[in-house]
MARTORRO-578821 format. One line per 4 residues: number of its first residue (from 1); their letters; for each residue y, z, x of C-alpha. Coordinates in pm, 1 decimal, always signed. Each point is the difference from the previous one (the first is absolute). Example, Ala and Ser with C-alpha at 12.3 -4.5 7.8 and 13.67 -1.06 7.14 Angstrom:
// residues 2
1> as> -450.0/+780.0/+1230.0; +344.0/-66.0/+137.0 $
//
This chain:
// residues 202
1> xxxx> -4051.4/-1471.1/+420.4; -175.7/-304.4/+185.4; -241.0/+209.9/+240.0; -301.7/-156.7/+256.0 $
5> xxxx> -302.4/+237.8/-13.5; -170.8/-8.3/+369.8; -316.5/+35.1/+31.7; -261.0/+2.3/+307.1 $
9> xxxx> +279.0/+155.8/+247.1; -230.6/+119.4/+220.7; -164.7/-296.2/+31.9; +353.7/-175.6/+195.3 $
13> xxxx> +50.1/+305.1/+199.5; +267.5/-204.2/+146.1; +188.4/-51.5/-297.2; +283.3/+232.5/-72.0 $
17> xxxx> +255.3/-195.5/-240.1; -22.1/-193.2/-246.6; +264.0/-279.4/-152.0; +13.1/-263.3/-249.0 $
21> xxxx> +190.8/-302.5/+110.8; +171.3/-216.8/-198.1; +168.2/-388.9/-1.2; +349.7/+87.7/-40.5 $
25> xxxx> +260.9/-263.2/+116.7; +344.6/+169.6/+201.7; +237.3/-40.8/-290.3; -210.6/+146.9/-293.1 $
29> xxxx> +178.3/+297.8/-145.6; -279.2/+258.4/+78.6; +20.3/-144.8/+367.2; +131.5/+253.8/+265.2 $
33> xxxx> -51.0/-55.8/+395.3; -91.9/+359.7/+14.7; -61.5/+260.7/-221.4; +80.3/+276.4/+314.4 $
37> xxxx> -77.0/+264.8/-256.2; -336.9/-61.6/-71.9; -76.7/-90.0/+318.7; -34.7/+334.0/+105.0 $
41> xxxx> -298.8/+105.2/-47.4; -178.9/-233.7/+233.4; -68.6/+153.4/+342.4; +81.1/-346.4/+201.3 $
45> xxxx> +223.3/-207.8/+125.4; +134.2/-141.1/-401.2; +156.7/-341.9/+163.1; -299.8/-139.8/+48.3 $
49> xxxx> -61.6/+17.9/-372.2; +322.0/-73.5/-102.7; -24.6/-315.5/+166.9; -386.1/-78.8/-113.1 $
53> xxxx> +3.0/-334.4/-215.9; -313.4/-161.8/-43.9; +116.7/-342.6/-167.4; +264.7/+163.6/-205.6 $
57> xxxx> -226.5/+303.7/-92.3; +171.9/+337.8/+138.6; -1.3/+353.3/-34.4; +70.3/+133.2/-326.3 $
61> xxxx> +40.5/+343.7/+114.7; +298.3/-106.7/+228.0; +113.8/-283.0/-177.7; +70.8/+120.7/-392.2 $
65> xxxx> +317.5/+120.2/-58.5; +45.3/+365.2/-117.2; -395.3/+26.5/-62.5; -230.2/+252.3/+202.9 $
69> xxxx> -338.6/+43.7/+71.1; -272.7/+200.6/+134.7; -202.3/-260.4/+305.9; -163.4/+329.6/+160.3 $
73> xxxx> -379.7/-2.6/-67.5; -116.9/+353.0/-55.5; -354.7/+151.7/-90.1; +61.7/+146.1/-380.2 $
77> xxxx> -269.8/+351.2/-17.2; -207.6/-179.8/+251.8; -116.2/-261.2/-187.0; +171.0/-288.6/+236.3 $
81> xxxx> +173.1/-148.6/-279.8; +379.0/-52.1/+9.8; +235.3/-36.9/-287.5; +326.7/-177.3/+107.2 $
85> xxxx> +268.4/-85.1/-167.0; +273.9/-298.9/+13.9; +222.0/+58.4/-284.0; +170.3/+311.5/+40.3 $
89> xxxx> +318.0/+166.2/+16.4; +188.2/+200.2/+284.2; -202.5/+283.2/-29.6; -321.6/-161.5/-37.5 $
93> xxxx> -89.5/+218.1/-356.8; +98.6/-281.3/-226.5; +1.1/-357.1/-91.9; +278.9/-273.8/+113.9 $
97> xxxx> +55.4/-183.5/-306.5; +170.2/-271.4/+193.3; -333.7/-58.6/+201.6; -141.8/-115.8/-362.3 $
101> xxxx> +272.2/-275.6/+0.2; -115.8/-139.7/+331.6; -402.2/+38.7/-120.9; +61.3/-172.3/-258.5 $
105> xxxx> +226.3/-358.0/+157.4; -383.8/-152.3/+98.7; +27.9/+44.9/+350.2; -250.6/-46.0/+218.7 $
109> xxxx> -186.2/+367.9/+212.0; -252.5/+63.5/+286.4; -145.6/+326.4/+110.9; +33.1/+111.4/+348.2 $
113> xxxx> -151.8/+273.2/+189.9; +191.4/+71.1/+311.4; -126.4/+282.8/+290.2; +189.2/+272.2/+132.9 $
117> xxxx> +233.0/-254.3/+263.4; +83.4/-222.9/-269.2; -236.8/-277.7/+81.7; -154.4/-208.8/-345.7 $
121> xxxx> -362.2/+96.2/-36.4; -56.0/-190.4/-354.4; +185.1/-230.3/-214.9; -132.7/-98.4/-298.3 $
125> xxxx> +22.2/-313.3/-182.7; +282.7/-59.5/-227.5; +1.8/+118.4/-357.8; +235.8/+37.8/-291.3 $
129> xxxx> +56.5/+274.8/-244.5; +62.1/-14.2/-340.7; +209.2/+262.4/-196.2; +66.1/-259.3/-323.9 $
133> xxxx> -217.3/-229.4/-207.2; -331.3/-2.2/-142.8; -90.4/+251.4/+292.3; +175.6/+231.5/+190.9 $
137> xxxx> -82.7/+202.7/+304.2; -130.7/+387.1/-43.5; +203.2/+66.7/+252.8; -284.0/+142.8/+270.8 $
141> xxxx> -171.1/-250.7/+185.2; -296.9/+91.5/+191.4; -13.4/-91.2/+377.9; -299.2/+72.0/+274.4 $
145> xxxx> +92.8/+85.6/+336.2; -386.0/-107.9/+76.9; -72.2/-340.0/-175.0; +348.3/-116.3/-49.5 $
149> xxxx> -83.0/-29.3/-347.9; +303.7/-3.9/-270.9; -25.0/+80.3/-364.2; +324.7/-46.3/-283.0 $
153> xxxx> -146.8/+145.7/-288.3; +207.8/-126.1/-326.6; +73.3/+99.7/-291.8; -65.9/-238.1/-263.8 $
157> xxxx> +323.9/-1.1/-320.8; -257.6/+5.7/-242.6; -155.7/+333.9/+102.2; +330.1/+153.0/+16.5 $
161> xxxx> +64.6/-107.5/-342.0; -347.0/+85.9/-117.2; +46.5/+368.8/+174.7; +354.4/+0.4/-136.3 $
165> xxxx> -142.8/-105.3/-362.0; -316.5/+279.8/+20.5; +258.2/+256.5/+88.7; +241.3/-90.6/-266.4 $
169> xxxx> -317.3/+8.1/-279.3; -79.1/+343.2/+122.4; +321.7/+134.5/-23.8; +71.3/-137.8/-357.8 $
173> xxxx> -313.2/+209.2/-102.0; +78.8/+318.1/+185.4; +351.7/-57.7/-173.2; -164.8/-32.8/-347.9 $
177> xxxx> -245.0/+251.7/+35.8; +299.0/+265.6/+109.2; +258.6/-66.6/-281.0; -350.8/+1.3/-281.7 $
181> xxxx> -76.0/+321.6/+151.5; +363.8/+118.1/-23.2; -6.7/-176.7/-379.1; -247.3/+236.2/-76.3 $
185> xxxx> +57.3/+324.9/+70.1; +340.2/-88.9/-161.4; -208.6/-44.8/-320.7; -206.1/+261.1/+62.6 $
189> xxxx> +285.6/+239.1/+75.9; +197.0/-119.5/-354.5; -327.7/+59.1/-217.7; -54.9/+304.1/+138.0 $
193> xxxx> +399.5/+106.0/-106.0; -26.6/-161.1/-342.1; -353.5/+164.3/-76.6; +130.3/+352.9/+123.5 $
197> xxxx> +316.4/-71.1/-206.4; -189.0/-4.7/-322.3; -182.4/+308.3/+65.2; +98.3/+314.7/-186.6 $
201> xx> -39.5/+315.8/+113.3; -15.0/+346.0/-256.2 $
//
C-alpha cells in the first residue's frame, strides 16, 4: 500500500487534505473524469478539483479509475502526524493492486495540500516513483506539512536479496538442527529397545 506519512500538521493549521497529483493524459486507461465515489469524503465543492490541471498534472484522488484514497489530514494519538493512503480498495482496509500498475508506468506526481474550501495551499515539485529496477519504492514516503520537505525512502534489490539470503541460511540450520534432534532420539529410542531386548530376567 503506497501511503504519505504527514508530519508537522499543526504547523499548516489551514491544511486539511492532502493529494498527490499526477501527469495523466485524457485517454490513458487509468484516466476517469471523475471518480464520484471517492470524492466523497471531501467537505467542498469537488468540481473545482475535478477540474484542477496544473500543466497536465491533476488530481489523482478524482482522476484514477476504480482507486480510493484517504486526502483527510487527521492528528494520529496526538502526535500531529497523519498516515494517508492512495492505493486502496472500496473499503479503505486493503490494497488496490491495480494502483501498483499505474505506480509503476513512470509517471510523473506532485504533492498538494489543499484547505478546508478546496483552495491549493502547496504543490510540490514533480517526482517519480519507482516500483521496478535496481530500486524500488518502500512504499511510505515521508511528507512535512511544515517545511514542505519530501522523503522516498528505497529499497535497494540487493538488501532484499541479502535479507532474503540471511533468512534462507537461518532456516536451513533450524531445519538441520530439528530433523538431527529428531535423528537422535530415534537412535536413542532403538538402543534403548535392543539393549532391553537382550536382558534376561529370572
Amino acid at each position: 500500500m503506497l501511503y504519505i506519512k504527514v508530519s508537522d500538521i499543526d504547523k499548516a493549521p489551514s491544511a486539511c487534505y492532502i493529494d498527490m497529483l499526477v501527469k495523466i493524459p485524457e485517454d490513458d486507461e487509468y484516466y476517469t473524469k471523475d471518480n464520484e465515489p471517492n470524492m466523497a469524503q471531501f467537505g467542498f465543492d469537488t468540481a473545482k478539483l475535478r477540474d484542477y490541471n496544473d500543466d497536465g498534472f491533476v488530481s489523482l484522488s478524482c482522476h484514477i479509475k476504480d482507486n480510493y484514497t484517504n486526502a483527510v489530514l487527521e492528528d494520529k494519538r496526538g502526535f500531529r502526524t497523519s498516515e494517508n493512503g492512495f492505493t486502496l480498495t472500496e473499503d479503505g482496509r486493503f490494497d488496490n493492486p491495480k494502483s501498483h500498475l499505474l505506480l509503476g508506468n513512470g509517471y510523473e506526481y506532485k504533492i498538494a495540500l489543499f484547505d478546508k474550501d478546496g483552495e491549493l495551499i502547496y504543490s510540490s515539485e514533480p517526482f517519480s516513483l519507482s516500483l521496478y529496477g535496481d530500486n524500488k519504492i518502500d512504499w511510505s514516503l515521508r511528507f512535512s506539512a511544515d517545511t514542505h520537505e519530501l522523503e522516498i525512502p528505497y529499497t535497494s534489490i540487493e538488501a532484499e536479496r541479502s535479507k532474503f539470503s540471511f533468512a534462507l541460511v537461518i532456516a536451513i540450520v533450524v531445519s538441520a538442527v530439528i530433523t538431527l534432534t529428531v535423528i537422535t532420539v530415534v537412535i536413542i529410542a532403538t538402543a534403548k529397545k535392543t539393549s532391553n531386548k537382550g536382558k534376561r530376567y529370572p
